[in-house]
N, C-alpha and C positions, 0 to 999 in steps of 0.2 A: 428548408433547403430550396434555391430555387432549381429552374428550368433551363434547358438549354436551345435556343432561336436559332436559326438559319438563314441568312437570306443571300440569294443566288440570284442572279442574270447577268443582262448581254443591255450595252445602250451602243447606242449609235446618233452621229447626228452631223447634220450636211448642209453647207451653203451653195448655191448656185447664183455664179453673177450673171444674170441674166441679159443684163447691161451697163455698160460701164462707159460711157461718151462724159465727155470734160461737163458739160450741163446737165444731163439725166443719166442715173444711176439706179438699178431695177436687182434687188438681190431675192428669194426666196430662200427659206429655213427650213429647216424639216429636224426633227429631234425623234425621237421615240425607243422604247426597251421592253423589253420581256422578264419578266422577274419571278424567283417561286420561293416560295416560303417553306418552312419546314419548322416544325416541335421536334424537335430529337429525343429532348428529355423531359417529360412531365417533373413540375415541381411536388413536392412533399407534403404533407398536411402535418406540422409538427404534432398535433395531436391526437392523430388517428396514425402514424406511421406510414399513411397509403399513401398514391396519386391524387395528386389535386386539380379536379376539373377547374377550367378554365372557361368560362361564359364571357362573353363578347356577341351584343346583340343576339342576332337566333344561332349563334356558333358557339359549338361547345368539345372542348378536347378533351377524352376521356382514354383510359386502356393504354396497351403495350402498339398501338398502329402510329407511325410516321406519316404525320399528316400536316396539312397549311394548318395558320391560325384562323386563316378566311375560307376555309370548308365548312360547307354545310351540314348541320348535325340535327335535324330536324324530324317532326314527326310529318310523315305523307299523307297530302290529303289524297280519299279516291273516290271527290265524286258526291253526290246527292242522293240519300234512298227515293226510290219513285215510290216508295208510299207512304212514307211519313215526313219527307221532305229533308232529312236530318243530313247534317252535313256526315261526311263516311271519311275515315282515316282507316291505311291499312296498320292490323297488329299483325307479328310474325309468334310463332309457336318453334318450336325445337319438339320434333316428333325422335323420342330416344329410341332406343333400339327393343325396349319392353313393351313399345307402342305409345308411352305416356307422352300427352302435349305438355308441353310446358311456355306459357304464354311469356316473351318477353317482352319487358316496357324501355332496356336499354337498352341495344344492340353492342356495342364494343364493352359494356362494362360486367354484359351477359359472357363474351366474349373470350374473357379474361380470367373469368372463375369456372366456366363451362366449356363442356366439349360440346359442337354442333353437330347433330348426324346428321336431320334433315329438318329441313327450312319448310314451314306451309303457311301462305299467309292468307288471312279472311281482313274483312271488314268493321269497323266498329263507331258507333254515333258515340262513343265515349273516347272526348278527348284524353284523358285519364291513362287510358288504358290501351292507347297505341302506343304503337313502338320509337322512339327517338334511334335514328342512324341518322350513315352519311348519306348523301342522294346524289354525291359523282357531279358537285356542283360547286364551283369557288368563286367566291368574290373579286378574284385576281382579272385582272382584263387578260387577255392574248397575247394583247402589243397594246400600248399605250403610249402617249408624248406632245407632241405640239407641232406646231406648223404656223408660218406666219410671213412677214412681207416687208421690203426697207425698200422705201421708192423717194429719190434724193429728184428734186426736180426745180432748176435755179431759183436756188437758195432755201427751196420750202420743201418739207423730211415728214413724211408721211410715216409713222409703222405700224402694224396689226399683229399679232400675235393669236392664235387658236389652238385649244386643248382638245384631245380627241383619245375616247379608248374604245379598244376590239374585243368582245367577247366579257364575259366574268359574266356571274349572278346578281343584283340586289333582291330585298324584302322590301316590297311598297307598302310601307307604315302607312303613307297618305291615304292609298287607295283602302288600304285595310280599315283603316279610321271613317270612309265613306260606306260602307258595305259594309253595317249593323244591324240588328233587330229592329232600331226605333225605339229602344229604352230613354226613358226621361235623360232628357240635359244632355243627348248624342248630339254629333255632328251631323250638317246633311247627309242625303243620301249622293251616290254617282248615281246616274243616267241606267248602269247596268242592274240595278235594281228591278227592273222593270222585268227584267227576265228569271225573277225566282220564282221555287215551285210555290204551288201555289194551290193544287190539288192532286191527286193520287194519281196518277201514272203520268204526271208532267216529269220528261226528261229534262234537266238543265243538271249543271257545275252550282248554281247560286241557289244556296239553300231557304228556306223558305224563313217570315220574319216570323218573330217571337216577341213578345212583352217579356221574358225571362232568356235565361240561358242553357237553355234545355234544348240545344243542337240544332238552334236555328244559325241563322246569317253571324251571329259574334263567332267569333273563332276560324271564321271562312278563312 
């Protein structure tokens, strides 16, 4: 079965004749919209009877929540241990009402089968075993559109056109792809490399390198 899309906004868009004489002609454009996305319906897994997550780069749509398809559904980094240099993700627990924690690694699919009492979050150099949520971040811009220029000036027609957008999140693959361990057959490094740990009580974000993947700089 499939799913049910949504897509909402507001567009706008204006010309201004700025000049308009028999030999020069000077107009300005301006375009741009606001738009929001929405999953209403998760599609079906004919197999399994259930919802079927939907993955789209690091976005993923899971559970009974009304959400974009450009939301973020990711695990949180927090950070660099200062003494073993390992990169740190938070995991969340469900502390029930018997006292038991119960670690979760999915938040809305946890969500769905479970009742929440109370929320405690710790740290973890295992990527594994942090928590995939939302993190209140969408790939949608604010406002987005174009802007551009028509300048008529005897007989020679100049135009320019430029795209522009306000707000929204990306994932820098690029930069991710520079900021590795140094494993055989990587890419270079970026510049910021220079600022990882490097010994036991250096504060930095950029975890320290590795010849393996044992919670160094891969997964940053």
């Amino acid at each position: 079965m499939t799913g049910a899309l949504v897509n909402k906004g507001v567009e706008f868009s204006l010309t201004a004749h700025l000049l308009n004489k028999k030999d020069y002609k000077f107009d300005f454009r301006l375009n741009g919209g606001y738009y929001k996305n929405e999953m209403t319906k998760m599609p079906i897994d004919e197999t399994t009877g259930m919802e079927k997550p939907i993955r789209n780069s690091v976005h993923i749509m899971v559970g009974q929540k009304v959400i974009s398809l450009y939301d973020f559904y990711i695990r949180e980094y927090a950070g660099v241990d200062p003494e073993t240099g390992f990169a740190l993700y938070n995991q969340y627990y469900n502390v029930k009402a018997n006292g038991e924690r119960e670690l979760i690694t999915d938040m809305e699919t946890y969500k769905s089968k479970n009742t929440i009492n109370k929320l405690e979050v710790e740290q973890t150099s295992d990527w594994d075993k942090a928590t995939k949520k939302f993190v209140d971040k969408s790939g949608i811009p604010a406002l987005q559109g174009g802007f551009g220029f028509d300048l008529y000036a005897k007989g020679i027609t100049l135009n320019a056109t430029f795209s522009y957008g306000i707000g929204g999140y990306g994932y820098d693959y690029n930069y991710a792809a520079i900021m590795h361990s140094g494993t055989s057959g990587s890419y270079n490094w970026h510049k910021d490399i220079e600022g990882r740990w490097q010994k036991p009580g250096d504060i930095t974000n950029i975890p320290s390198l590795s010849n393996d993947y044992g919670g160094g700089a891969d997964g940053y």
